[in-house]
C-alpha positions in Angstrom: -22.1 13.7 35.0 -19.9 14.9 37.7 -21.2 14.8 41.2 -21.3 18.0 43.8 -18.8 16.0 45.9 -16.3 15.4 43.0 -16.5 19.1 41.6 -15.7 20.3 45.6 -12.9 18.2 46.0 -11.6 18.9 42.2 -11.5 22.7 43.3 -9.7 21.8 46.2 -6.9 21.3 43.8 -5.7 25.0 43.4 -4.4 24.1 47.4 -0.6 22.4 47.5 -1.7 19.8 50.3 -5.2 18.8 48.1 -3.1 18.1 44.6 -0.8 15.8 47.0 -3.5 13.9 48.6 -5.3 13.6 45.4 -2.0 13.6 43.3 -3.3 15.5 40.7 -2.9 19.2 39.4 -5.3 21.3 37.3 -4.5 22.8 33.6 -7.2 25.5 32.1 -7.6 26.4 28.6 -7.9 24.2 25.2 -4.2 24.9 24.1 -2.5 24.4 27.7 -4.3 21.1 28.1 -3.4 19.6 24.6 0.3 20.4 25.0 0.3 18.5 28.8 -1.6 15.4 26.6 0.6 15.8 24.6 3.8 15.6 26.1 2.4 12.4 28.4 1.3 13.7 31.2 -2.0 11.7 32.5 -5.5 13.3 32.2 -8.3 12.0 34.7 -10.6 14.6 34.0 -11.5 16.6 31.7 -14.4 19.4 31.9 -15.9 21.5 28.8 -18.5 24.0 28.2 -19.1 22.6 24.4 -16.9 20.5 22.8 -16.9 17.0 22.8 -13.4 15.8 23.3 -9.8 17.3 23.6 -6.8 15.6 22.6 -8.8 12.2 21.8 -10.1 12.2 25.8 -14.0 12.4 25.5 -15.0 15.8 28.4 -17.6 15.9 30.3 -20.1 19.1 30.2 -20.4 20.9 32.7 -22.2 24.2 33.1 -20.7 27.5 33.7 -21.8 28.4 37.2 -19.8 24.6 37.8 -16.9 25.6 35.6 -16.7 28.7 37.7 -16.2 26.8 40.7 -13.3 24.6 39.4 -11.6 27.7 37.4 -8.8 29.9 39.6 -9.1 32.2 36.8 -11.2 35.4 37.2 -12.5 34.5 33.4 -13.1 31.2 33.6 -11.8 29.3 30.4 -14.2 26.4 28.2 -12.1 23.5 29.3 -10.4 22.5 32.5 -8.7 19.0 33.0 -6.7 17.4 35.7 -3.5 15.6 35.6 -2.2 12.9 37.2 1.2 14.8 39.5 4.4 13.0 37.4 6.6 10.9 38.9 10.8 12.7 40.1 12.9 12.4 36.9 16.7 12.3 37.3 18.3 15.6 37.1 20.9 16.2 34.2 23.2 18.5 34.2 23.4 21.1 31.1 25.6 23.6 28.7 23.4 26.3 31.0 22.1 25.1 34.9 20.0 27.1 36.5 19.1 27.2 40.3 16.1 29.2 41.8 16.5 29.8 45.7 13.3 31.0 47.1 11.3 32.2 43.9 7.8 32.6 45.9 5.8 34.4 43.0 4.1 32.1 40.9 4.3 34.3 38.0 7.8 34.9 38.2 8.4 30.9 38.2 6.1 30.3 35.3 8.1 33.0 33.1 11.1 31.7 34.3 9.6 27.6 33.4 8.6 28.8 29.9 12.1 31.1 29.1 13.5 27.6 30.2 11.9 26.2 27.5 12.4 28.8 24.9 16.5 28.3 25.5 16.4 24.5 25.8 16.9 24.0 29.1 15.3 20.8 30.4 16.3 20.8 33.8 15.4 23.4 36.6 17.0 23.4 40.6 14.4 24.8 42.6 14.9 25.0 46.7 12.5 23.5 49.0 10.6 27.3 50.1 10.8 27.6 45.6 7.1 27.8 44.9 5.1 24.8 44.1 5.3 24.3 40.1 1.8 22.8 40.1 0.5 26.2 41.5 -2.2 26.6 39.1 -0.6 30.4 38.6 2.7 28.9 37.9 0.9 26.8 35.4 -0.7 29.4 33.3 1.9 31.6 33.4 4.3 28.8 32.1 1.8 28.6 28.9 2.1 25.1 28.5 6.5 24.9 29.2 5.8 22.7 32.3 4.9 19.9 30.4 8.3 19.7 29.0 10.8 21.1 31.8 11.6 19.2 34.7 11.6 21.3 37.5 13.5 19.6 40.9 12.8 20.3 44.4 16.1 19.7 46.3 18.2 21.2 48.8 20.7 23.4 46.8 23.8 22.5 48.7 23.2 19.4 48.4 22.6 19.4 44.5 25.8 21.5 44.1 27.9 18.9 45.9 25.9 15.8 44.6 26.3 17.3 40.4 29.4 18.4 40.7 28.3 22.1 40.2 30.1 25.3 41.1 27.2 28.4 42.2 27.3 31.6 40.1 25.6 34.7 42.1 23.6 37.1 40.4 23.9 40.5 41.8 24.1 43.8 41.3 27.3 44.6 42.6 28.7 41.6 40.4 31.1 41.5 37.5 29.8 42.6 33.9 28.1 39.3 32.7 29.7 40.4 29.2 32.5 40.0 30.8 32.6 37.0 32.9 34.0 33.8 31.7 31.7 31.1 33.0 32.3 27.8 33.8 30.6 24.5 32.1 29.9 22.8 35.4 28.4 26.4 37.0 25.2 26.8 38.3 23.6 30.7 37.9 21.6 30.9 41.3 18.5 33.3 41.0 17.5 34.9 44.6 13.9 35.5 45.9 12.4 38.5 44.7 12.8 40.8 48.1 15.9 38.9 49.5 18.1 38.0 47.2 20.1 35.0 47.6 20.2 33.2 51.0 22.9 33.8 53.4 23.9 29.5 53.0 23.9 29.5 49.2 25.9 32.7 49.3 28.5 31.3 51.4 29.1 28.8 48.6 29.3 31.5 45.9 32.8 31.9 44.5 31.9 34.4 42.2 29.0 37.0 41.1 27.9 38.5 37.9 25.8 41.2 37.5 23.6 42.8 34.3 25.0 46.0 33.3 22.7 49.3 33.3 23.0 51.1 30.3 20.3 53.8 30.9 19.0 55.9 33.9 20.9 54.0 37.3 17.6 55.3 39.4 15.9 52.7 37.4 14.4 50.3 39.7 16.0 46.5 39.5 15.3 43.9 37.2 12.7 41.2 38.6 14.4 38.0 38.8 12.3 36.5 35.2 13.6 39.3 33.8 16.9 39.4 34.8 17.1 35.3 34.0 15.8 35.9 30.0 18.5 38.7 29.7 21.3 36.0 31.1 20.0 33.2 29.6 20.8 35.2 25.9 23.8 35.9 26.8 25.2 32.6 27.8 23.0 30.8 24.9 24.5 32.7 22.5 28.2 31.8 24.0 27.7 28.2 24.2 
């Protein structure tokens, strides 16, 4: 049985500032929550509608009215669980690094999280104003890819100089990806959705690259989840 005070500060949890008091995050749906299990991640709560247990951890039921109150969904899944926030691991520098400076749309980082995942990518250089990864929208949107990439929150320059890596710009005026030759310690910087790449990282760029439009050039850009799948293909079929 959870209590009324409990249930209000477990739906606190969809806040940044409440998930680092309490140091927890929230994971909703049956499939997203087994994966997090899983892959080690702590559960110290877990809610259900009707089944017993999830992942060997017995759940608490709870009604619907209360699950409605925990979920940030607008359809409110059968189970919801909290994890415990995982400790900083180590960053290790890849075949392919990635670095996202200023990503502020949750879904955007999700996507981005889970093609991380799909292309082996373990590791993921996020700035400071990045979006939170424990965003329960970045969670769902990852589909269950945050249990297994390690995203860290760092100040790019910094994480250039301290890994040895040389910044790659993405932008449209760039060189043909298909035709730029890219270096094993390089870094392909992704810029926030309306601004692009900060005017510090971009001082630090030595060169840019740029994905080439083969149809209509009134088309509209390429979100930056979009744009990071399509160069992520390319240079994973190179390497």
């Amino acid at each position: 049985m959870v209590s009324k005070n409990e249930l209000k500060q477990l739906s606190q949890l969809g806040q940044k500032k409440f998930r680092e008091q309490r140091g927890l995050f929230p994971v909703e749906g049956k499939k997203a929550i087994a994966t997090f299990h899983q892959n080690g991640f702590e559960m110290r709560y877990c809610f259900s509608l009707e089944i017993a247990q999830i992942g060997g951890v017995a759940a608490t039921t709870i009604s619907a009215s209360d699950m409605k109150k925990l979920s940030n969904l607008s359809t409110p899944p059968n189970v919801w669980a909290a994890f415990s926030l995982p400790n900083p691991a180590d960053f290790a520098s890849q075949n392919i690094n990635i670095a996202l400076d200023g990503i502020r749309n949750p879904g955007n980082l999700g996507t981005i999280i889970r093609l991380c995942d799909w292309f082996g990518i373990a590791h993921l250089l996020c700035s400071s104003d990045t979006v939170d990864c424990f965003n329960p929208k970045v969670v769902q949107a990852s589909m269950g890819s945050l249990a297994r990439v390690q995203l860290h929150y760092i100040d790019l320059l910094d994480a250039f100089d301290k890994y040895g890596l040389t910044p790659i710009g993405t932008d449209t005026n760039g060189k043909n990806m298909y035709n730029a030759a890219i270096p094993k310690n390089a870094v392909l910087v992704m810029g926030n959705e309306g601004q692009g790449i900060s005017e510090a990282i971009t001082t630090e760029i030595k060169e840019n690259i740029s994905i080439p439009a083969y149809g209509n050039p009134a088309a509209e850009s390429l979100n930056v989840a979009m744009a990071t799948g399509i160069i992520l293909a390319e240079f994973s079929r190179r390497d």
